[in-house]
C-alpha positions in Angstrom: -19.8 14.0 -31.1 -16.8 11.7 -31.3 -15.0 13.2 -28.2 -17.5 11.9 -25.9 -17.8 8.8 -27.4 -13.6 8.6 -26.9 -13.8 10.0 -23.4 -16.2 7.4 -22.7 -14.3 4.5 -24.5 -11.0 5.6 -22.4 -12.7 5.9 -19.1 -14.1 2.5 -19.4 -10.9 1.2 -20.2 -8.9 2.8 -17.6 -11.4 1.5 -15.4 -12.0 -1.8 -16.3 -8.0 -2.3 -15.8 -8.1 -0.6 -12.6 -10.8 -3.3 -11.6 -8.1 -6.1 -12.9 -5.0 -4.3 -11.2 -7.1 -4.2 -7.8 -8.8 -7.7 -8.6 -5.1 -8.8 -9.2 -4.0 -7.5 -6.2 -6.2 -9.3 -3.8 -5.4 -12.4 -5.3 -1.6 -11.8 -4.9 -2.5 -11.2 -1.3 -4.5 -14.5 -0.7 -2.0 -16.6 -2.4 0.8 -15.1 -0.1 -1.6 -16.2 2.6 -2.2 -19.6 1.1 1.1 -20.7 0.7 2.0 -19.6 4.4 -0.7 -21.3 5.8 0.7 -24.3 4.2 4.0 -23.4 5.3 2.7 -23.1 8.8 2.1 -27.1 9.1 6.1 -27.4 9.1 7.5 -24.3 10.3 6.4 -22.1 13.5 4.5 -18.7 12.7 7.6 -16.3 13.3 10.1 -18.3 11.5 8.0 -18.6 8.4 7.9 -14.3 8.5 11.8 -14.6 9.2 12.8 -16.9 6.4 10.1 -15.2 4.0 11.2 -11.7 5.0 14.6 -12.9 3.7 13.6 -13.3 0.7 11.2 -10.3 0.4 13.6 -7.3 1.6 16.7 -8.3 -1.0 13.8 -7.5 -3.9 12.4 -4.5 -2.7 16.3 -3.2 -1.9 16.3 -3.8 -5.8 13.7 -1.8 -6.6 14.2 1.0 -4.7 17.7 1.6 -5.3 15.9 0.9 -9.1 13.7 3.8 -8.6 16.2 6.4 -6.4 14.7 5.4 -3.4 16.8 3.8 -1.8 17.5 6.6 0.9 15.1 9.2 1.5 15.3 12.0 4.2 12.1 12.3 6.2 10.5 14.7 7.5 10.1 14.6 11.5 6.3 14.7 11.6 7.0 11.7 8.6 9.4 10.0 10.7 6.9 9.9 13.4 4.0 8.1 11.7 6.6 5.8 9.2 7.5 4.6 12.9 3.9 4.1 14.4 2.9 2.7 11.3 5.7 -0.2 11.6 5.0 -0.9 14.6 1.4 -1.7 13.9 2.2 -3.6 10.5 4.8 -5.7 13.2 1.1 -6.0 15.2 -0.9 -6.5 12.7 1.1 -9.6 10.6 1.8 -11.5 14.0 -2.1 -11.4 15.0 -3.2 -12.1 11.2 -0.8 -15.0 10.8 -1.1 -16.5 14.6 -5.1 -16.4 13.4 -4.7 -18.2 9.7 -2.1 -20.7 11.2 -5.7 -21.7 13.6 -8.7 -20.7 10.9 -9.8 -21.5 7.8 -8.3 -19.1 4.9 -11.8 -17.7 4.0 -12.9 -17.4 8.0 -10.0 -15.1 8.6 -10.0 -13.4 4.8 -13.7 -12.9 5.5 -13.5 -11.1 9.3 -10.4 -8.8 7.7 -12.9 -7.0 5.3 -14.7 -5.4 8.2 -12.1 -3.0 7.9 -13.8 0.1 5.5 -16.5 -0.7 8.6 -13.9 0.0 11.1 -12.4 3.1 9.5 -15.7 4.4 9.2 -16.5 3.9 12.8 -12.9 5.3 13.8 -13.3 8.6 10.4 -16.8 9.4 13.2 -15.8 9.1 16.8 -12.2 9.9 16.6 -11.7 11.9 14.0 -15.5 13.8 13.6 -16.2 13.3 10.5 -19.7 13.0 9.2 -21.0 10.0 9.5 -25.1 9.8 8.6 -27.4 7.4 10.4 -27.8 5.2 7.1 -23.8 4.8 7.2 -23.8 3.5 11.0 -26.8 1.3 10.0 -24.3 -0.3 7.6 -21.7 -0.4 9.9 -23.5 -2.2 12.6 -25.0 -4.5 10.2 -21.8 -5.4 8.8 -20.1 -6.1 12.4 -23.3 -8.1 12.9 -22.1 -10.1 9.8 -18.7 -10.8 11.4 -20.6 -11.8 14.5 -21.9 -14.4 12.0 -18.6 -15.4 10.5 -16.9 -15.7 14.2 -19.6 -17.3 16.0 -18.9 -16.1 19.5 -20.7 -18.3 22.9 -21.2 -21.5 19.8 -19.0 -24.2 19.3 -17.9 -22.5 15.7 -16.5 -20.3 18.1 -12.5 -19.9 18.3 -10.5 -17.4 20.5 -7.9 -16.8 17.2 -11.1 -14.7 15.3 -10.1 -12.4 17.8 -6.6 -12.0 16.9 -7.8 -11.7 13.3 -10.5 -9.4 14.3 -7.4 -7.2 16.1 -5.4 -7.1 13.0 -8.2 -5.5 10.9 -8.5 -3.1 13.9 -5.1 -2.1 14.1 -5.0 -2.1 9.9 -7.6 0.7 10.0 -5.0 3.0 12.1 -2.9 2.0 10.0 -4.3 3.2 7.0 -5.4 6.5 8.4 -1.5 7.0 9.5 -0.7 6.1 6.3 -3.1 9.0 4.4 -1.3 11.6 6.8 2.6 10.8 5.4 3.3 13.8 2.8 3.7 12.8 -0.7 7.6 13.6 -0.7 7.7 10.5 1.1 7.9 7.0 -1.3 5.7 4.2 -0.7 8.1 2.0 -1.7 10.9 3.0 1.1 7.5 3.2 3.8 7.2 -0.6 2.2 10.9 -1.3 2.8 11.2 -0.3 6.0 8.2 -2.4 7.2 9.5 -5.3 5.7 13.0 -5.1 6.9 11.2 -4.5 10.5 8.9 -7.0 10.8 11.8 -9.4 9.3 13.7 -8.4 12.3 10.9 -9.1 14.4 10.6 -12.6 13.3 14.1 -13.2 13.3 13.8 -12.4 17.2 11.5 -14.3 17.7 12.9 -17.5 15.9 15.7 -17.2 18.6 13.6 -17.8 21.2 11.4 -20.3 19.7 14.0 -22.4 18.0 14.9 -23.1 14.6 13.3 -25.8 12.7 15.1 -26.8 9.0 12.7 -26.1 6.1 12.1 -28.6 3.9 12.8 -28.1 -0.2 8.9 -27.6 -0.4 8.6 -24.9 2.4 11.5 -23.0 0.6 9.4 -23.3 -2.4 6.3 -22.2 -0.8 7.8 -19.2 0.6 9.5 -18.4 -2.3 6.0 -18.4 -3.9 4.7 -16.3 -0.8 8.0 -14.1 -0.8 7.0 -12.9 -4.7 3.5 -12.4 -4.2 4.0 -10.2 -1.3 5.3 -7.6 -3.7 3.4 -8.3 -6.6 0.1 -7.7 -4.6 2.0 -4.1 -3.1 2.7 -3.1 -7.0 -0.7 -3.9 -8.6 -2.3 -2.1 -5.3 0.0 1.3 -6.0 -1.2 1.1 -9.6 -4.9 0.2 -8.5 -5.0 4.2 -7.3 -3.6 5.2 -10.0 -6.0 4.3 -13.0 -10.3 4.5 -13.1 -12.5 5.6 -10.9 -11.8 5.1 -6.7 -15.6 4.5 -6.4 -15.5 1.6 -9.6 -12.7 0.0 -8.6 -12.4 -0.5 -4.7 -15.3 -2.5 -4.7 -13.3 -4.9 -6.3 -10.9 -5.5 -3.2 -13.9 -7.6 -2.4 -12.7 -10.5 -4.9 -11.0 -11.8 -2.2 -13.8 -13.4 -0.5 -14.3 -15.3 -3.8 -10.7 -16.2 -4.5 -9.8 -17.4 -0.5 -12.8 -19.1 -0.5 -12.1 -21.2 -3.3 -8.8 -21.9 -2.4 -10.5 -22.9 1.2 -12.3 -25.2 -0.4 -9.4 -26.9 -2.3 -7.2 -27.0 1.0 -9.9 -28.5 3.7 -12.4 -30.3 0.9 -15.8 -28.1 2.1 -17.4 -24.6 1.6 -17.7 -22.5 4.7 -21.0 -23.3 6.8 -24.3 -21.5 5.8 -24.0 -18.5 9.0 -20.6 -17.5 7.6 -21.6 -17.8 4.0 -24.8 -15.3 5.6 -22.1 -13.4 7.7 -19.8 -12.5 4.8 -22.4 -11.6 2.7 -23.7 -8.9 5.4 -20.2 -7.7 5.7 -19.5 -7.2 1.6 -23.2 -5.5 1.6 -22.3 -3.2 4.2 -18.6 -1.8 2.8 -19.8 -1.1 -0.5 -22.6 1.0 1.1 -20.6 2.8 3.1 -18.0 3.1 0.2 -21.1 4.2 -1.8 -22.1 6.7 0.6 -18.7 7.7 1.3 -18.5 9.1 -2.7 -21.7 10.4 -2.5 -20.5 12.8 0.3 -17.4 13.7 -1.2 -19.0 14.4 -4.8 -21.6 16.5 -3.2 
């Protein structure tokens, strides 16, 4: 009798910290992208990667060498995807960032969670797997819902929720590159490389578009930015490490609520009624599919 009741009591617990580790990490991951909007009213898209980059790779050089990853021989098939998958991180933070320098923090936060839609659309035509017809209903109701948040042919309408839109494309191949790396090879050197790459990146960039001196509250800001960055990538290793998958994902979804606010506090006004309706549809629709996703693989 009482080793259910303690089997229950611990998987309650381990889940209800996974739901704070994976809460935690989405708000590490909108305040990295609230302070560099904020940066982005002084300094120019690819110098605000360079200068934050900086500051990011030195810390994650620290912690690998910390945990013996410093170096790590890769496989060729490994080496392969570690490089495809840099190149679309490179992608994928130039299009983000070009969008929230342009949108509102909760506009582009909102459009970037069509991306369980997008690997579930990608998991059926490229990859066949099952997909039912209540699943695609979801997913076209959800990209229905970022219709709403993007506004195309109305005056809402900007050509930068495309660029966003992009990003969560190219982060879906992403991730499903990501799930075919072996296990010998360490997230946190995958996470190294990608930062010391797309720090490159912006540094070549910032040649050709000119360096512009930061002030004392820019260095600040991406100081703030360059520690969040990692703090989000720890809590979201240890999000997949403790409760249930199906519990706690649904939780990456807190950071609707946490940009939105912080929206709110940076332009003075809640996003319209059609992307309040838009968002909605697009939160509705991932946890279905991530509902019916565990249904399939429990079965």
């Amino acid at each position: 009798m009482s080793k259910p009741q303690m089997t229950r009591r611990m998987s309650f617990s381990d889940n209800t910290t996974g739901a704070a580790l994976m809460s935690g990490a989405a708000l590490a991951f909108v305040l990295n992208d609230f302070l560099m909007k904020l940066v982005f009213d002084e300094l120019s898209v690819v110098q605000g990667v360079f200068v934050r980059g900086m500051m990011v790779c030195p810390l994650l050089v620290v912690v690998c060498w910390y945990n013996q990853q410093l170096v790590v021989r890769l496989s060729a098939q490994d080496r392969g995807l570690v490089f495809w998958r840099t190149v679309l991180e490179i992608a994928i933070t130039f299009l983000f960032l070009l969008a929230l320098s342009k949108l509102s923090l909760a506009h582009v936060t909102a459009v970037l969670q069509a991306v369980p839609l997008i690997l579930t659309a990608i998991a059926a035509l490229v990859l066949n797997e099952q997909v039912g017809l209540r699943r695609w209903a979801a997913v076209c109701a959800g990209f229905i819902g970022v219709m709403f948040v993007i506004k195309p042919g109305l005056d809402g309408f900007s050509i930068f929720s495309l660029s966003v839109l992009a990003a969560a494309a190219f982060i879906a191949v992403r991730d499903i590159l990501t799930r075919r790396l072996s296990t010998q090879t360490p997230s946190l050197f995958v996470g190294l490389v990608t930062a010391a790459a797309i720090t490159i990146a912006g540094g070549l960039a910032t040649t050709q578009s000119g360096w512009h001196p930061p002030s004392v509250t820019s260095w600040l800001l991406m100081g703030g930015a360059a520690l969040a960055i990692p703090a989000a990538y720890v809590l979201s290793i240890a999000t997949m490490r403790v409760g249930d998958v199906s519990f706690v994902t649904p939780f990456r979804y807190t950071a609707i609520v946490f940009a939105t606010i912080l929206s709110s506090v940076m332009t003075g006004h809640l996003p319209d009624l059609l992307s309040l309706i838009g968002t909605a549809l697009v939160i509705a629709a991932g946890l279905y599919c991530l509902h019916r996703e565990h249904l399939q693989n429990t079965a």
